[in-house]
N, C-alpha and C positions, 0 to 999 in steps of 0.2 A: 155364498161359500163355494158352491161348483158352478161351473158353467154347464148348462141341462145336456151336453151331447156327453160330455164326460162322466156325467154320473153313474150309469153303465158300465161302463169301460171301470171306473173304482170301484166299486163294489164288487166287481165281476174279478178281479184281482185281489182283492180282501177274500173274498169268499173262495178262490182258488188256497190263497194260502191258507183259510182256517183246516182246507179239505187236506191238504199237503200235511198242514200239521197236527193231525187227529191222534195219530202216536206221540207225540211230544206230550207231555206229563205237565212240564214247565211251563211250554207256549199256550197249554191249554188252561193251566191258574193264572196266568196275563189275561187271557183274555177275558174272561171270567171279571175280572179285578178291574178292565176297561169298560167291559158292557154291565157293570155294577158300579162306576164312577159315571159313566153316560146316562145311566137311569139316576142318579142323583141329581146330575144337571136338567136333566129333563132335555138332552139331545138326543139322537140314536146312535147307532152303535161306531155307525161308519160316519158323522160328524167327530165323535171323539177318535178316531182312528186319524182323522183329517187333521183336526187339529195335534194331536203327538207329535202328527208326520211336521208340521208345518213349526212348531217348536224345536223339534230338531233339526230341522233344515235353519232355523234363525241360529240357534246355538255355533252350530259349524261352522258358518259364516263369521260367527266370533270369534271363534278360538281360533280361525285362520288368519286374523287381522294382524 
């Protein structure tokens, strides 16, 4: 899923933005709602953040065709 030098650098970015968004009310029941659908998959927090990211990134790419 990650390439080992990068996986640092992601997390280190996910966990800036959770810090970023401590006041957000919204961002905080998303998250919540991510890291309680990654515990049903039995991933962690920041594989389900990977894979959204990587779903939305295929989506884009469609709807630009």
């Amino acid at each position: 899923m990650f390439q080992h030098q990068n996986v640092h650098t992601f997390k280190k970015i996910i966990d800036e933005f959770i810090l970023s968004s401590s006041d957000n009310e919204s961002i905080k029941y998303i998250l919540r709602n991510i890291d309680f659908e990654a515990f049903k998959l039995g991933i962690s927090f920041y594989q389900m953040i990977f894979i959204l990211i990587q779903k939305d990134a295929i989506h884009n790419k469609k709807s630009q065709i």
